[in-house]
C-alpha positions as a printed NumPy array, in Angstrom:
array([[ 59.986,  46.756,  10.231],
       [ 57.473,  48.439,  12.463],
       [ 56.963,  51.833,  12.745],
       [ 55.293,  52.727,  15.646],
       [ 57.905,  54.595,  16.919],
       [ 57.823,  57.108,  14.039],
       [ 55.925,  60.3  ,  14.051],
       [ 53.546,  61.202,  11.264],
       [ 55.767,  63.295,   9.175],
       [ 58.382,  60.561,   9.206],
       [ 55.547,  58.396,   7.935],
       [ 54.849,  60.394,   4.851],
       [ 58.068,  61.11 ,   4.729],
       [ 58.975,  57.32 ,   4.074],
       [ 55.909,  57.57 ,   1.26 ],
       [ 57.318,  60.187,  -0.47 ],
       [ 60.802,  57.97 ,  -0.558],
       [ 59.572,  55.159,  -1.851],
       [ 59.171,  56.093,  -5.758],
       [ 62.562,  58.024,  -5.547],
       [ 64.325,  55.242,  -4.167],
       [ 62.901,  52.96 ,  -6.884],
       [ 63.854,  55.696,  -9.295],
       [ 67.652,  55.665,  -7.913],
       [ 68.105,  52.094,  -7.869],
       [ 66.329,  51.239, -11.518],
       [ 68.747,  54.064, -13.134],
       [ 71.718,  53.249, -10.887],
       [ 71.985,  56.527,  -9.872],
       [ 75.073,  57.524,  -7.355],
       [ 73.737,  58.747,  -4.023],
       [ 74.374,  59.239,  -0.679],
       [ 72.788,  59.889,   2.489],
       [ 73.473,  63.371,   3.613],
       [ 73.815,  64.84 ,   7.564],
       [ 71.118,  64.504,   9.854],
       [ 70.064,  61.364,   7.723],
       [ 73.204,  59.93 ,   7.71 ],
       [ 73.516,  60.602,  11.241],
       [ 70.318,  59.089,  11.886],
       [ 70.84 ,  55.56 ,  10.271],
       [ 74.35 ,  55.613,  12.349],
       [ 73.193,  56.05 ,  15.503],
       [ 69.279,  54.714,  15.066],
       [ 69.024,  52.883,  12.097],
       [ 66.201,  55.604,  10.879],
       [ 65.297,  58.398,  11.116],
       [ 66.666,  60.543,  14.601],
       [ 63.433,  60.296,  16.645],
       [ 62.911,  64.32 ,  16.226],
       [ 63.665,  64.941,  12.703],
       [ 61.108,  65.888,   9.992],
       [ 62.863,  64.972,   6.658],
       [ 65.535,  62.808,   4.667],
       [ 68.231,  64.828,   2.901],
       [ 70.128,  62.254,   0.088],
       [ 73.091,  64.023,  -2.089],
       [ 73.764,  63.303,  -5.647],
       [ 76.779,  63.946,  -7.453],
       [ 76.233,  66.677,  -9.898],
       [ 76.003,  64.985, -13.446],
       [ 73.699,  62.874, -12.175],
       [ 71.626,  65.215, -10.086],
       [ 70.999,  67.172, -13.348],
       [ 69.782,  63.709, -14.846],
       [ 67.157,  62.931, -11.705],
       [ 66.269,  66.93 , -12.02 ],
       [ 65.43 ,  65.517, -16.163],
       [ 63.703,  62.755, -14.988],
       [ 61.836,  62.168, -11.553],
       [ 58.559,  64.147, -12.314],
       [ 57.651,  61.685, -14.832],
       [ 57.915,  58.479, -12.2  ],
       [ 56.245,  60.221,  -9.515],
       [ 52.617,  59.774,  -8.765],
       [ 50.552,  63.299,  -9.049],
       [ 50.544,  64.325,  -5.923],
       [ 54.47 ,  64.286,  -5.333],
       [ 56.28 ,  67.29 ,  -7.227],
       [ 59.769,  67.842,  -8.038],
       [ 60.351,  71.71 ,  -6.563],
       [ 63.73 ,  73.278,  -8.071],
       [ 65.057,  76.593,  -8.068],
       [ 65.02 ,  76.662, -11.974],
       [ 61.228,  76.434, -12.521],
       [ 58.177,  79.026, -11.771],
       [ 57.417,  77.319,  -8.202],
       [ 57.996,  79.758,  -5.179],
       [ 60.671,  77.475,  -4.236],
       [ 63.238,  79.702,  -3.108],
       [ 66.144,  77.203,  -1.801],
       [ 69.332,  76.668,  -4.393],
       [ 68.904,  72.457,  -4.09 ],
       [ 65.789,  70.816,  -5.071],
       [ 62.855,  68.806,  -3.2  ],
       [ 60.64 ,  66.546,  -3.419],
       [ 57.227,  67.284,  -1.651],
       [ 53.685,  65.757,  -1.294],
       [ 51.147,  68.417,  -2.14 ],
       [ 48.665,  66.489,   0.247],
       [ 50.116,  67.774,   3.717],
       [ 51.909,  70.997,   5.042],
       [ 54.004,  71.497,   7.649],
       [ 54.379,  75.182,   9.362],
       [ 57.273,  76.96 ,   9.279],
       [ 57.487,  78.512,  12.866],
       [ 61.348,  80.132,  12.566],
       [ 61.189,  82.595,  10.346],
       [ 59.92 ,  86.261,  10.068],
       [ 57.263,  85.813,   7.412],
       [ 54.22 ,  83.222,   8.753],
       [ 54.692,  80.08 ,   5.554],
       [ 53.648,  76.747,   5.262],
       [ 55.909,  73.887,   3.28 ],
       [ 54.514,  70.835,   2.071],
       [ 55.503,  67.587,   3.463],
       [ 59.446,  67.544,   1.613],
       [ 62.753,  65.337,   1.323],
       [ 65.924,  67.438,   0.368],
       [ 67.879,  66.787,  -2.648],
       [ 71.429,  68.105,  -2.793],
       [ 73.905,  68.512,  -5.582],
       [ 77.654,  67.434,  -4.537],
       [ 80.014,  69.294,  -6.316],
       [ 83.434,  69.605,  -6.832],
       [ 86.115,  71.874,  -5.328],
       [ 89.69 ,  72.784,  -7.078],
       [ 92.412,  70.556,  -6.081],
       [ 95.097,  73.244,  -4.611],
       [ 94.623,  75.167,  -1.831],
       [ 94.888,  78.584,  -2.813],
       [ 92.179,  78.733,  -5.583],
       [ 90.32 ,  76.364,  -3.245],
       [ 90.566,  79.042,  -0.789],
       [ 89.125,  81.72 ,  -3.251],
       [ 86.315,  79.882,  -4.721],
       [ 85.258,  79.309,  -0.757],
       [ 85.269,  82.571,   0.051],
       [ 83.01 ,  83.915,  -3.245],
       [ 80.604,  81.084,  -2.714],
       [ 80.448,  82.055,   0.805],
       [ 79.89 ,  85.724,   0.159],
       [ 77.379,  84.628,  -2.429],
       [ 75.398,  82.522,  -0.387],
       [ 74.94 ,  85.198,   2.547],
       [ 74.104,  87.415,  -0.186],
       [ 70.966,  84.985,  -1.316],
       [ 70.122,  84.571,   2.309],
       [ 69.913,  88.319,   3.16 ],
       [ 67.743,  88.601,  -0.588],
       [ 65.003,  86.275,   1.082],
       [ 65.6  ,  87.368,   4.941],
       [ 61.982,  86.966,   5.559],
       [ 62.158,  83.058,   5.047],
       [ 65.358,  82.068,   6.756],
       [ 65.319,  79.964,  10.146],
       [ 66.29 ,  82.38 ,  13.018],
       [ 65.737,  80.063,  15.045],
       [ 67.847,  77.421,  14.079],
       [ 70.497,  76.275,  16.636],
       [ 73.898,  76.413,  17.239],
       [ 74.491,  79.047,  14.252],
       [ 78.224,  80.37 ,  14.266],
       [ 78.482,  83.901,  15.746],
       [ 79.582,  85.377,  12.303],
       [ 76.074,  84.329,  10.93 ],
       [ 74.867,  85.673,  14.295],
       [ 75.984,  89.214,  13.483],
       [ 75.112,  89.097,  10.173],
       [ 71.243,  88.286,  11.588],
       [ 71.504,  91.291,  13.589],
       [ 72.769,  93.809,  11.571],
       [ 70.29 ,  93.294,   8.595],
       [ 67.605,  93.03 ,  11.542],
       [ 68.989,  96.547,  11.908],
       [ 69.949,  98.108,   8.748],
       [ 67.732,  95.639,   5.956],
       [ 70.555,  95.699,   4.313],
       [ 70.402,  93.932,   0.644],
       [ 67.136,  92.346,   1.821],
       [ 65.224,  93.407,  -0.747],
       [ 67.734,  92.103,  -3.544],
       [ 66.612,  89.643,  -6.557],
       [ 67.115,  86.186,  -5.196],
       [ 66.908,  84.696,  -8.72 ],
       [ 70.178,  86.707,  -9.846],
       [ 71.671,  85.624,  -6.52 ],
       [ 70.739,  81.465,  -7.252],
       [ 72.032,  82.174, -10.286],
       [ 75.355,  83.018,  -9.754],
       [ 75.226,  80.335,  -7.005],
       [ 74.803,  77.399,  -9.631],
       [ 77.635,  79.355, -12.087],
       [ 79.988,  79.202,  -9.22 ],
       [ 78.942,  75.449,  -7.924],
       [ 79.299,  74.307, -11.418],
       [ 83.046,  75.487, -12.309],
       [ 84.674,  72.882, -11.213],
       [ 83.34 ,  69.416, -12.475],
       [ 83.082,  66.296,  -9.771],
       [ 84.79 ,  63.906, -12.662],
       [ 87.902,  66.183, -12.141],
       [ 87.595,  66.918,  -8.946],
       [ 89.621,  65.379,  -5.346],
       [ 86.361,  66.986,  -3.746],
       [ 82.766,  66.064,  -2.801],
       [ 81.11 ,  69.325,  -1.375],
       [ 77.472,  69.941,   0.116],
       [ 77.785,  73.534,  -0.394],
       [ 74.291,  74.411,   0.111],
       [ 73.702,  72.342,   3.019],
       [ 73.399,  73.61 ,   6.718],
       [ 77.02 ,  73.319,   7.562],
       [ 78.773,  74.806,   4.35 ],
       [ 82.34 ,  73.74 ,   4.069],
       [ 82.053,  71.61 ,   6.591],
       [ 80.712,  69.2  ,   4.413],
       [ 83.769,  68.911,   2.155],
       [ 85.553,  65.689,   2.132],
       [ 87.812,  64.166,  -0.032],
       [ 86.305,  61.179,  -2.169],
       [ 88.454,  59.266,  -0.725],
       [ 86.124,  59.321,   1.967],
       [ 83.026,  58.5  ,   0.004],
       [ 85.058,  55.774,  -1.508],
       [ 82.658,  53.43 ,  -3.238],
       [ 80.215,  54.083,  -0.929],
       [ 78.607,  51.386,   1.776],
       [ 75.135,  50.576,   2.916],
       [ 73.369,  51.374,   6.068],
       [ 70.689,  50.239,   7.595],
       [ 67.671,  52.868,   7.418],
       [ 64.476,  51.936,   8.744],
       [ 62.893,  49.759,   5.387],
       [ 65.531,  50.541,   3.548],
       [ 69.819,  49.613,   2.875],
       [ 70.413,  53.058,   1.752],
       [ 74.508,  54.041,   0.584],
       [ 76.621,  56.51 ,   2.661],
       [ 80.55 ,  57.59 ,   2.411],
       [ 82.121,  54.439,   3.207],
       [ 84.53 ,  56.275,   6.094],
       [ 81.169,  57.329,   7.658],
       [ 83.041,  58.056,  11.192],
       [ 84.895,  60.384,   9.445],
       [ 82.115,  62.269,   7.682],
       [ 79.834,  62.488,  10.972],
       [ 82.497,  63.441,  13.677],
       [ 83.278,  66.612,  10.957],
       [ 79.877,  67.266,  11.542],
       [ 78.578,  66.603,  14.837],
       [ 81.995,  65.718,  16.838],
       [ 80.918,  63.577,  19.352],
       [ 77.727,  62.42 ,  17.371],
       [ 76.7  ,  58.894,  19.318],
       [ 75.499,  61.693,  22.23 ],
       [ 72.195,  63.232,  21.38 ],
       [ 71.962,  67.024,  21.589],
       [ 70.438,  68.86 ,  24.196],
       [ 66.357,  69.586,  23.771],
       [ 66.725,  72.985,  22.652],
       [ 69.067,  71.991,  19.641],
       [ 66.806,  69.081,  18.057],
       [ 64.266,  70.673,  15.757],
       [ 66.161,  72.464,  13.145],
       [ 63.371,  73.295,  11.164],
       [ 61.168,  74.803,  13.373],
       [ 58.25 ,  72.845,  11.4  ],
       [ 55.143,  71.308,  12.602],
       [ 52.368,  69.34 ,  11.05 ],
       [ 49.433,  71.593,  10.169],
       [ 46.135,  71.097,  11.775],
       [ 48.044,  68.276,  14.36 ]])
């Protein structure tokens, strides 16, 4: 396929793939595309045109077994980044980066650069009644904002169309700086005891809890099914089978492309470009 229509980061992007995809299909590890990647091989068959990086979930036995083992079939200058090691990775799901280029990080309060990444997520499960589904939302919620006030410095303000409760939570620890000095480790912690309780095997539930849209990426596995493949620039990569399903939850009308001001999410730009 030819890729002049691709930027430069999608470029590397599709470099740093290529070993991990080799690495999912030799160990037959589960995976799906995830959101904005999903999305992308829906409605373009790639990457969407302004989007600077590939997210792919793993259910959770599994992601602890490509945590084990990717480092050891990447080349040097790609690194595994995880929450559980010494790196100053500070997000709760893992990543795969290219030490050789950096983006910069324009939306947050503290000036940072991130090398060149694709996102790995952990899908988890969820209890299978509502009520103590209800309660483990809520604590993993109230966790979460807890770990995002802790490092306030590096979250995206300027990511759009956040919900007015996150809104006001911005705001008042913009005013107060409440919690934001609090021990992010402790917080990630308690994040991976509570993501962890309920195991996928006995589980009705896939969840991307740590994604960017929370609960709303909680489907039954009935709509993951056995998964399907999609076309993806190079690549057949799988999705949830009932992709419709997964995408309108997400996006609602998601064949329309969003307005300028919503398409960079990250805020990032290639450094020295």
């Amino acid at each position: 396929m030819k890729h002049d229509n691709l930027s430069k980061v999608q470029l590397m992007i599709l470099e740093v793939f290529k070993p991990v995809y080799q690495y999912l299909q030799d160990n037959q590890i589960e995976y799906y595309m995830l959101g904005g990647t999903l999305l992308g091989a829906i409605r373009h068959e790639g990457f969407i045109p302004w989007d600077d990086d590939m997210d792919i979930g793993i259910p959770r036995p599994q992601y602890e077994k490509f945590l084990q083992e990717i480092q050891a079939v990447l080349p040097e200058h790609l690194k595994l980044e995880t929450y559980y090691d010494e790196t100053p990775h500070h997000y709760y799901f893992s990543r795969i980066v290219d030490t050789r280029y950096a983006l910069e990080r324009l939306g947050s309060i503290e000036a940072r650069e991130e090398n060149v990444w694709i996102d790995i997520f952990p899908l988890d499960g969820m209890p299978n009644h509502a009520i103590p589904r209800k309660i483990h939302m809520f604590r993993l919620l109230a966790t979460r904002a807890m770990y995002h006030i802790s490092c306030f410095e590096k979250v995206n303000l300027k990511r759009p169309n956040r919900p007015l409760s996150e809104r006001i939570v911005i705001k008042f620890v913009q005013i107060t700086g409440f919690g934001r000095h609090g021990d992010t480790r402790k917080k990630l912690d308690k994040l991976d005891r509570l993501l962890k309780k309920y195991p996928v095997e006995k589980s009705n539930y896939f969840v991307n809890f740590m994604g960017q849209y929370k609960f709303k990426e909680m489907f039954p596995k009935t709509i993951y099914g056995d998964g399907a493949l999609y076309p993806f620039e190079d690549y057949q990569l799988m999705g949830p089978k009932d992709y419709d399903a997964v995408l309108t939850q997400l996006y609602g009308d998601y064949m329309t492309p969003p307005s300028d001001t919503d398409k960079n999410a990250h805020a990032a730009v290639l450094k020295d470009e």
